[in-house]
N, C-alpha and C positions, 0 to 999 in steps of 0.2 A: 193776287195777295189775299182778297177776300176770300178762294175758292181755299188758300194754303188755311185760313186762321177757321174755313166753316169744318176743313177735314180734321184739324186737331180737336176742335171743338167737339164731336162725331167721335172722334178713337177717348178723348175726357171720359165722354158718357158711358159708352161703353164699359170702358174698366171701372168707373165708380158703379156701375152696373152691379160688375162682376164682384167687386167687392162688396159690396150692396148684399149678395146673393148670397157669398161665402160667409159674411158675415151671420145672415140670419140662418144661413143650414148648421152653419157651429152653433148658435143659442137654440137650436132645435134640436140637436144633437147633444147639446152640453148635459143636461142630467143624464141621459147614456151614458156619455164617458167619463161623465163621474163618479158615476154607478159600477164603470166597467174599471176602469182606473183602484175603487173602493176593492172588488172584489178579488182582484189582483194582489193588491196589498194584503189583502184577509189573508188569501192561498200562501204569497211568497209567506209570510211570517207564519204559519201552518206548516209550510216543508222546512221552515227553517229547523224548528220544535222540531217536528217529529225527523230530522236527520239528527240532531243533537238527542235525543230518547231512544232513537232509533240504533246508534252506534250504542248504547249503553245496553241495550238491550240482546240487540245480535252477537255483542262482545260477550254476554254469557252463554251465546246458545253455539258460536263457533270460537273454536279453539286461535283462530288466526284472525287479527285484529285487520288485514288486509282484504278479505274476504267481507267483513262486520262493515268497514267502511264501503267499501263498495254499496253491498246491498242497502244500506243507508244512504248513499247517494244516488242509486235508483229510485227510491222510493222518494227521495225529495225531486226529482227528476220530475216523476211523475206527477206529482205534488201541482207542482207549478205549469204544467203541458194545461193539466186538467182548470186550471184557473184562467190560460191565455184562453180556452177554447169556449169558455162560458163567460168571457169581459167582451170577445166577438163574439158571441151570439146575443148579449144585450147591445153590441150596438149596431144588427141586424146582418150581419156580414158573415151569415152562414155558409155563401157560397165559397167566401175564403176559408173556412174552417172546414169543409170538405175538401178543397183546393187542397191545404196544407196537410190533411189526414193521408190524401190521397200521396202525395209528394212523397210523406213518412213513410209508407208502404211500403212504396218504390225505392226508396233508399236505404228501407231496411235491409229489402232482397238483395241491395244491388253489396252492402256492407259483407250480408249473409255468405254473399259466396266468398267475398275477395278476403275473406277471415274466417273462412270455414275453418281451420286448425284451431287458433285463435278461440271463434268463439265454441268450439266442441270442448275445449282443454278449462275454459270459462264457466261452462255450463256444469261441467264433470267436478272442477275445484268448487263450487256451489254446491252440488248435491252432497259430496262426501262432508263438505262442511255442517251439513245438516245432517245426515246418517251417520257420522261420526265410524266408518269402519276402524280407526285408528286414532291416537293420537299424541301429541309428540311425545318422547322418549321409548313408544312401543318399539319392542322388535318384529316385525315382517317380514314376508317373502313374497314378494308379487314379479311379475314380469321375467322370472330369470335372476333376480336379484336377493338378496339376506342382506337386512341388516337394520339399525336403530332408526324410525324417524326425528330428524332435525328440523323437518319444518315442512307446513304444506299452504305454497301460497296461489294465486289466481291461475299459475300458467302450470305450478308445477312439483311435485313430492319428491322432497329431497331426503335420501338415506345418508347414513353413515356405516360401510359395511366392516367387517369383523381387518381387515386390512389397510383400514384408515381411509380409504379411497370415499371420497363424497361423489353418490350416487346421485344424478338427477333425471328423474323420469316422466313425461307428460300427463297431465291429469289424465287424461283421456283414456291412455295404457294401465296406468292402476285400474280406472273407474271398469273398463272392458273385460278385463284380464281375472285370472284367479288371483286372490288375496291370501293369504294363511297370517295371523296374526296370533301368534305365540303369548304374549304379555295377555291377551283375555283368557285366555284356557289357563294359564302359568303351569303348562304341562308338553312333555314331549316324548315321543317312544324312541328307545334306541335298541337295535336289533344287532346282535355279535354274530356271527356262524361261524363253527368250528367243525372240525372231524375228528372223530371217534374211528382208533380200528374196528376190525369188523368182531373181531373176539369181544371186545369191550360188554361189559353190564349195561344199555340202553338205559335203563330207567335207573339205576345208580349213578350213572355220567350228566343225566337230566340232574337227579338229585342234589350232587355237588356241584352244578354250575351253580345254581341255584343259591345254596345255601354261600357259595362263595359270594354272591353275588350283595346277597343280604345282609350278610356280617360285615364288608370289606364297605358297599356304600350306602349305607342306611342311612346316614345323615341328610344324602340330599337324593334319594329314594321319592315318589311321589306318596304317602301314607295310605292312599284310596286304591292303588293298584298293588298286583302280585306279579311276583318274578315268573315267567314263562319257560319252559325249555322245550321243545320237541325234536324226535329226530323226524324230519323230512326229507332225504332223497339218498338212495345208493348214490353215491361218487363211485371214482374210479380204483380211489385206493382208499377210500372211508364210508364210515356213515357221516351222510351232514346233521348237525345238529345245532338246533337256533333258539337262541336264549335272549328273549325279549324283555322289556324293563321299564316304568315309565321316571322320569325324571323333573324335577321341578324347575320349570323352565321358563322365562333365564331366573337364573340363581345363582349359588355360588359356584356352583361348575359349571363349565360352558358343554357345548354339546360333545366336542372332539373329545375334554378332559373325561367325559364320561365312558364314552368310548375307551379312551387307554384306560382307563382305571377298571373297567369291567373284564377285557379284556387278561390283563392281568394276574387280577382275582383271579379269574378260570385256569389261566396257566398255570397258577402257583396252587391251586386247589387241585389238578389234573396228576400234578409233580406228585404232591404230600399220597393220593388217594391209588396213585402207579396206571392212572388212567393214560392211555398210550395217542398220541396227537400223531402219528402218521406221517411219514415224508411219501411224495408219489412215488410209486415204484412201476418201473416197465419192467416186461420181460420178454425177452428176444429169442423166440426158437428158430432154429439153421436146420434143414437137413441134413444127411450123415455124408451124402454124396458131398458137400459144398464144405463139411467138415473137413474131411477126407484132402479134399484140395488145397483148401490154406496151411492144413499139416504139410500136403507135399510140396508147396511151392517155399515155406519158413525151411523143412530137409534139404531144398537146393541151392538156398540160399546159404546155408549153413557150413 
């Protein structure tokens, strides 16, 4: 009985020991972590700010409110990392705050690969956000595609092309790829080729493409450029002849409308001036022997 009541007595002291112990490493500790605790609150209320200033701000500088968010929530991200790792280093627990840098590292890489698409298509919707190659309602042509932007958000640039069809294409594909972007230049060339007989006046047939071209679409003409004609290559039953134009683009005509209507013009200017447009012609020469044969065999038949 005595040995039972000296062993509880023994495990008592102990833990009031231990408590003892814990007690005074926390009041030794206490102004750290209310230091580290203070400077934590400072930071979170710092990222809080600057993601609210931060979204106001990015909101003027990218076009997509998706992307403004983001990078404001990065930046408060960041915000508050940098506040956890300096509230551990005033309460001397450096080794943990390498521990968890090191952690981050490694799960950044290990994120990096298993979101390689992901974050390529992230990174790409980010840069064009800030270089701004485009912007909604432009017309483009990237990847194989024409048509109006509708929208460009974190994963992906959305057309609308001339056949109603909504195009979606990967950041990544635009960002890599050729662009042509129409609505910045608000110009575009359109090239007609036609044949001329070989008798025809060359630089007469140049002339009235030309002048057809200017009187019929002047209105949506580009003003800074001139109408082109050249003849360039013997054909087979023509001269070719290429009558180039630039156009104000987009605008009131579309590309194709510009096309027929130049077209057109040249026909009906070709008609009026007896300029002669050419159908292909072959011609078939026979020997006299092989002549000679289908005569006699049409005789035997007859």
């Amino acid at each position: 009985m005595n040995d039972e009541a000296a062993s509880f007595e023994d495990a008592y002291h102990i833990l009031i020991e231990k408590l003892v112990r814990w007690y005074e490493l926390l009041v030794s500790h206490l102004p750290n972590a209310v230091a580290a605790l203070a400077i934590f609150g400072v930071f979170f209320l710092m990222a809080s700010i600057a993601r609210r200033v931060g979204e106001r701000l990015f909101a003027r500088a990218f076009d997509t409110g998706a992307i403004a968010q983001l990078v404001s929530t990065i930046l408060k991200i960041a915000i508050l990392l940098l506040g956890l790792f300096i509230g551990l280093g005033v309460l001397g627990l450096q080794k943990t705050v390498l521990s968890l840098l090191a952690g981050a590292g490694i799960v950044g890489i290990a994120l990096g690969f298993a979101f390689q698409d992901l974050a390529e298509n992230l990174i790409a919707g980010i840069t064009m956000g800030i270089r701004k190659p485009f912007k909604t309602g432009d017309l483009i042509e990237t990847h194989g595609e024409l048509g109006h932007v509708q929208s460009l958000n974190l994963r992906n640039s959305i057309l609308i092309n001339f056949s109603g069809q909504r195009i979606i294409i990967p950041n990544k594909e635009v960002f890599q790829n050729k662009l042509v972007n129409y609505s910045q230049t608000g110009e575009r060339r359109v090239e007609i080729s036609v044949g001329i007989s070989f008798d025809s006046d060359i630089e007469n047939a140049a002339k009235v493409a030309k002048e057809a071209i200017e009187a019929d679409c002047g209105d949506w003409l580009h003003p800074d450029k001139e109408v082109e004609a050249y003849a360039l290559s013997f054909d087979a039953s023509s001269i070719g002849l290429k009558v180039r134009y630039w156009i104000k683009y987009p605008g009131e005509k579309t590309y194709y409308a510009a096309i027929h209507d130049g077209v057109a013009s040249i026909r009906e200017a070709f008609r009026e001036h007896e300029i002669e447009i050419p159908f292909p012609v072959r011609t078939l020469q026979t020997s006299e022997r092989l002549a000679l044969e289908i005569q006699e065999k049409e005789y035997a038949h007859s």
